[in-house]
C-alpha angles and dihedrals in degrees: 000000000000114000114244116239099243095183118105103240123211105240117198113194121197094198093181090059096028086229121139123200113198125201122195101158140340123319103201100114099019127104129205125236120181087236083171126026102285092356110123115189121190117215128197104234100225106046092019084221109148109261093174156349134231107196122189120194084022097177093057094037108046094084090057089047092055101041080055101034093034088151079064128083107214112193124234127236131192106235 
């Protein structure tokens, strides 16, 4: 059983661009790979643990980052 992320993230929403920037730490030494289409995950370098998300198309996209994130809890916004 996956571990649910308990830490209130700060979300950022570009709603103009539909277009949603999670933080979950800091993002100093991560880097960011597109692991899904338009799904952008930030790793911490050292530990390779997520420390964020950049979605683009969010609204389409929300329901794939949570079937694959699901220890995430990714917000929803009315488009």
């Amino acid at each position: 059983m996956m571990e649910k992320i308990t830490a209130h993230p700060v979300n950022k929403y570009d709603e103009r661009h539909d277009v949603l920037h999670m933080f979950l730490g800091s993002s100093y030494n991560s880097f960011g790979d597109e692991e899904l289409p338009g799904i952008y995950v930030n790793r911490d370098e050292d530990s390779n643990k997520i420390v964020g998300f950049t979605i683009l198309d969010y609204s389409e996209r929300r329901a794939s980052a949570k079937k694959n994130y699901p220890q995430f809890d990714f917000p929803s916004f009315k488009k």
